[in-house]
N, C-alpha and C positions, 0 to 999 in steps of 0.2 A: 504493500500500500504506500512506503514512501517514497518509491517510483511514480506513481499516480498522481500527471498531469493534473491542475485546477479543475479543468473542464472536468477529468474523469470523477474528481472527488465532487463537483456540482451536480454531478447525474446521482451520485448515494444523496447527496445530502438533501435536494430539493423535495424528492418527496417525504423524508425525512421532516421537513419545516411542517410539510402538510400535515403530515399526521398530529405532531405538537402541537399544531393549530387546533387542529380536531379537537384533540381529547384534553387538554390541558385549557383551552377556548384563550390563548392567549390575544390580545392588541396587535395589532399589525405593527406597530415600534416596537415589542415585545419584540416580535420574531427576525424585525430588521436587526433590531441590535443583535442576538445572537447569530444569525447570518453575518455578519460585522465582523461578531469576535470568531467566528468559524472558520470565517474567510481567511481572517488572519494567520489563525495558529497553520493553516493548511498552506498558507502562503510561505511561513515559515518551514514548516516541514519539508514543503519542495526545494526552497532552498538550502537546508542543511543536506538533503538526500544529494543535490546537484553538487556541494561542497564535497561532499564522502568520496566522489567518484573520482575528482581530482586526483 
């Protein structure tokens, strides 16, 4: 998984939000932000994975 492009980690995570949405009935800022901080840590992730391979 820490081979796994943004885009590829957007396709788990999107429907992911939906279901949280769902069942948790979070605010649409609720779920932006954690999409926010998701985005992030997975941002980071990609690029330590891209660092390692150096």
């Amino acid at each position: 998984m820490l081979n796994a492009s943004l885009a590829e980690i957007d396709v788990v995570l999107n429907p992911l939000f939906a279901e949280i949405e769902r069942k948790v009935d979070l605010s649409y800022t609720d779920v932006a932000e954690l999409d926010v901080m998701l985005n992030r840590s997975s941002a980071e992730i990609d690029v330590k994975s891209i660092s390692s391979r150096d």
